[in-house]
PLY file of the C-alpha trace (Angstrom):
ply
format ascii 1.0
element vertex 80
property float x
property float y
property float z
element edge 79
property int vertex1
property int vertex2
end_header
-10.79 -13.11 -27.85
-11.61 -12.75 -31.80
-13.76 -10.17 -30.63
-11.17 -7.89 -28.86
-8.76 -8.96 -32.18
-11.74 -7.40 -34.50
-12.32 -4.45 -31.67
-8.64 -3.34 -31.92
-8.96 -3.96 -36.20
-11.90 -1.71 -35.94
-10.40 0.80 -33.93
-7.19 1.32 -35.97
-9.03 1.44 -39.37
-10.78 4.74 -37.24
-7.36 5.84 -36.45
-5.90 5.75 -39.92
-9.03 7.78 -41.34
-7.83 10.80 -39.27
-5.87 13.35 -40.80
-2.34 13.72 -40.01
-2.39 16.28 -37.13
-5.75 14.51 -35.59
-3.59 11.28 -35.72
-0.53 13.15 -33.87
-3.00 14.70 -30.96
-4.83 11.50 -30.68
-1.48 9.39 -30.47
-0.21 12.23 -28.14
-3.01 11.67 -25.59
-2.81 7.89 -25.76
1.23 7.75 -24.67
0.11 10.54 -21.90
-2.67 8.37 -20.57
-0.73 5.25 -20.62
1.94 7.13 -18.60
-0.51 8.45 -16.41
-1.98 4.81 -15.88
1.30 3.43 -14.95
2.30 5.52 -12.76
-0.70 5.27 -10.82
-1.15 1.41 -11.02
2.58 1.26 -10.31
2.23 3.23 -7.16
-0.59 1.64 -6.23
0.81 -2.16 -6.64
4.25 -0.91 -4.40
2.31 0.51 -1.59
3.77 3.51 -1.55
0.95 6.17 -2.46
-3.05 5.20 -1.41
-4.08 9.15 -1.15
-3.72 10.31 -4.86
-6.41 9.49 -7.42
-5.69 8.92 -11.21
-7.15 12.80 -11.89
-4.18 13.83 -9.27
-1.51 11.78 -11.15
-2.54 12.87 -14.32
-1.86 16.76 -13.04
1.49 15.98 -11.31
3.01 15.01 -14.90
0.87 17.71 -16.67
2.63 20.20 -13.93
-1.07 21.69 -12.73
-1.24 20.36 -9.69
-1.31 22.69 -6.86
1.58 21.13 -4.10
0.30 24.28 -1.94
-3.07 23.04 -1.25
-2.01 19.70 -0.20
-3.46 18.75 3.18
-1.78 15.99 4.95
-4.67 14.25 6.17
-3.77 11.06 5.83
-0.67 11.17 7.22
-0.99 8.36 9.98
-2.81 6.34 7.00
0.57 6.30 5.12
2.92 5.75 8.04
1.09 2.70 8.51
0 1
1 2
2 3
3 4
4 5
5 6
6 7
7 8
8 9
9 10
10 11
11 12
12 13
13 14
14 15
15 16
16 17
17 18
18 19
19 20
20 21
21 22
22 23
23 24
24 25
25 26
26 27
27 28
28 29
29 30
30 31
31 32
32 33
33 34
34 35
35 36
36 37
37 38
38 39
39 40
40 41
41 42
42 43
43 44
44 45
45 46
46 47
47 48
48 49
49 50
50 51
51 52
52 53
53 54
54 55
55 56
56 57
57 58
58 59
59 60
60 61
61 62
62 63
63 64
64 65
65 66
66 67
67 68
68 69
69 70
70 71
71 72
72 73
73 74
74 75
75 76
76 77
77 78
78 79
């Protein structure tokens, strides 16, 4: 556990030695990949999506995923 403590002391030292707009982007990415975990964690915990990966996910909320090319293959997976 001290380990992790001294990990995550390491880690923000790193962070503060960025300059202020490398700080913003890299604080940027961390509250979209959190979101991006949650969502897909979430979903995954309620049932209710087992067909989307994390890289799908992470398009829906970035708006670049392409609804058009969606196959519904796994259609009688999900009604299950």
């Amino acid at each position: 556990m001290l380990d992790r403590i001294l990990d995550l002391a390491r880690i923000q030292n790193k962070i503060l030695s960025f300059n202020e707009v490398l700080r913003k982007q890299y604080f940027d990415y961390l509250i979209h990949e959190f979101g991006a975990l949650f969502t897909f964690h979430s979903n995954r915990i309620e049932g209710t999506n087992k067909t989307l990966t994390l890289n799908d996910i992470r398009k829906i909320l970035n708006n670049t995923y392409d609804f058009k090319r969606v196959k519904d293959k796994d259609k009688k997976k999900r009604d299950k």
